[in-house]
Phi, psi and omega in degrees: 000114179306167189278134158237127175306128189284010188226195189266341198295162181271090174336129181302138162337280218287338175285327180259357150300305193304346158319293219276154150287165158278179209273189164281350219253310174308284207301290175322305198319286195313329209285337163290122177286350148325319191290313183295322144359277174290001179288314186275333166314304164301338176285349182246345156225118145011114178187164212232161152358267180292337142308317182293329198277325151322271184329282181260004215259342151079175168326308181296346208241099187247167195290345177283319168309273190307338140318321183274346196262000170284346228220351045057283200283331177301302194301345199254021181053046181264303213232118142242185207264119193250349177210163171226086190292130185256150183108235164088179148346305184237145224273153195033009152302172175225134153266135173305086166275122174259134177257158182288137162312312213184145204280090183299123170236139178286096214248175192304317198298344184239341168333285216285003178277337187282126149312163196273340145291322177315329172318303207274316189285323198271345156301306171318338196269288170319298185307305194281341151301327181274026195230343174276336202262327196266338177295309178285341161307295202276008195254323189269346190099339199254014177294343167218033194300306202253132184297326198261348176326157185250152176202090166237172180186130155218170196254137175221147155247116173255162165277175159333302177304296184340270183346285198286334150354271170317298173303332181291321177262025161262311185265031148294304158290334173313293162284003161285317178303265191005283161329297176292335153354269203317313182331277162334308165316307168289346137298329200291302184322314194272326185298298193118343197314123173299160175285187176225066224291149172219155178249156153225151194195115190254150188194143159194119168210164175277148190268138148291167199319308175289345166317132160328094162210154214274149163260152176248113193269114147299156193275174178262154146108000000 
């Protein structure tokens, strides 16, 4: 049943884009790994064009390239322009600064549209930000700040049915976590309650063959 908010106050914009996946038309886009490249960057700092090609863009990448796939992703409402610096290199230029909007997320229906290197690129990216998260957690004190957090991992063997389950109910909790998002939020508006940042991170995947996983015994008698 979708969620309807109890009360009239207006969902915030940036809370309520992350709800949504993104469309297929987005999901084409993303098929460049540059673009998604500059997606993750921008969702964790502000940065213009020619900073991301300094910064990552290496030989391949020159700031005129990366100007085009920013100026791309603004149109695909992926980036907006949060600032306009004048000077720089050329006399009355302007440099762009852009923040990413909202976070892309991959529904079963826009997944399978990304070629299977694009794939391949946007788990590395996702494993390694979130991993980026877990540093700045333990760097910081706070990964075990709260007694009840969760940090499990285990290895199993399922069949299919098992399998298609497990996802059905993962990406269940996924868009449930989305909801209490909102939820929180609409509370926070009427209370004032500071927020509580938090990561979640959901993972299932196959293992090889040879992985370490515990055997599963029926009991006897």
């Amino acid at each position: 049943m979708p969620y309807a908010p109890p009360t009239k106050q207006p969902i915030p914009a940036d809370i309520l884009a992350t709800r949504m996946p993104v469309s297929q038309s987005l999901a084409k886009a993303l098929a460049h790994p540059l673009r998604m490249h500059i997606l993750v960057e921008t969702n964790k700092r502000a940065m213009s064009a020619t900073q991301f090609a300094n910064h990552f863009g290496g030989d391949d990448v020159t700031p005129t390239k990366a100007n085009r796939h920013f100026r791309y992703l603004e149109k695909l409402g992926c980036l907006e322009l949060v600032e306009e610096r004048t000077g720089g290199r050329r006399r009355g230029g302007k440099e762009k600064i852009y923040k990413a909007v909202a976070r892309s997320m991959f529904d079963e229906s826009t997944w399978p549209l990304l070629p299977d290197s694009v794939q391949g690129e946007v788990t590395q990216v996702i494993f390694s930000s979130y991993l980026e998260r877990v540093v700045e957690a333990v760097a910081a004190g706070t990964i075990d700040a709260r007694e009840d957090r969760h940090f499990t991992w285990t290895g199993m063997h399922y069949d299919q049915q098992a399998w298609n389950e497990l996802i059905e109910r993962m990406d269940d909790l996924f868009r449930f976590s989305l909801e209490l998002r909102v939820q929180a939020a609409l509370r926070m508006i009427q209370s004032g309650e500071e927020p509580i940042p938090i990561t979640v991170k959901l993972g299932c995947f196959e293992s090889p063959k040879d992985a370490d996983v515990a055997p599963f015994e029926l009991p006897q008698g």
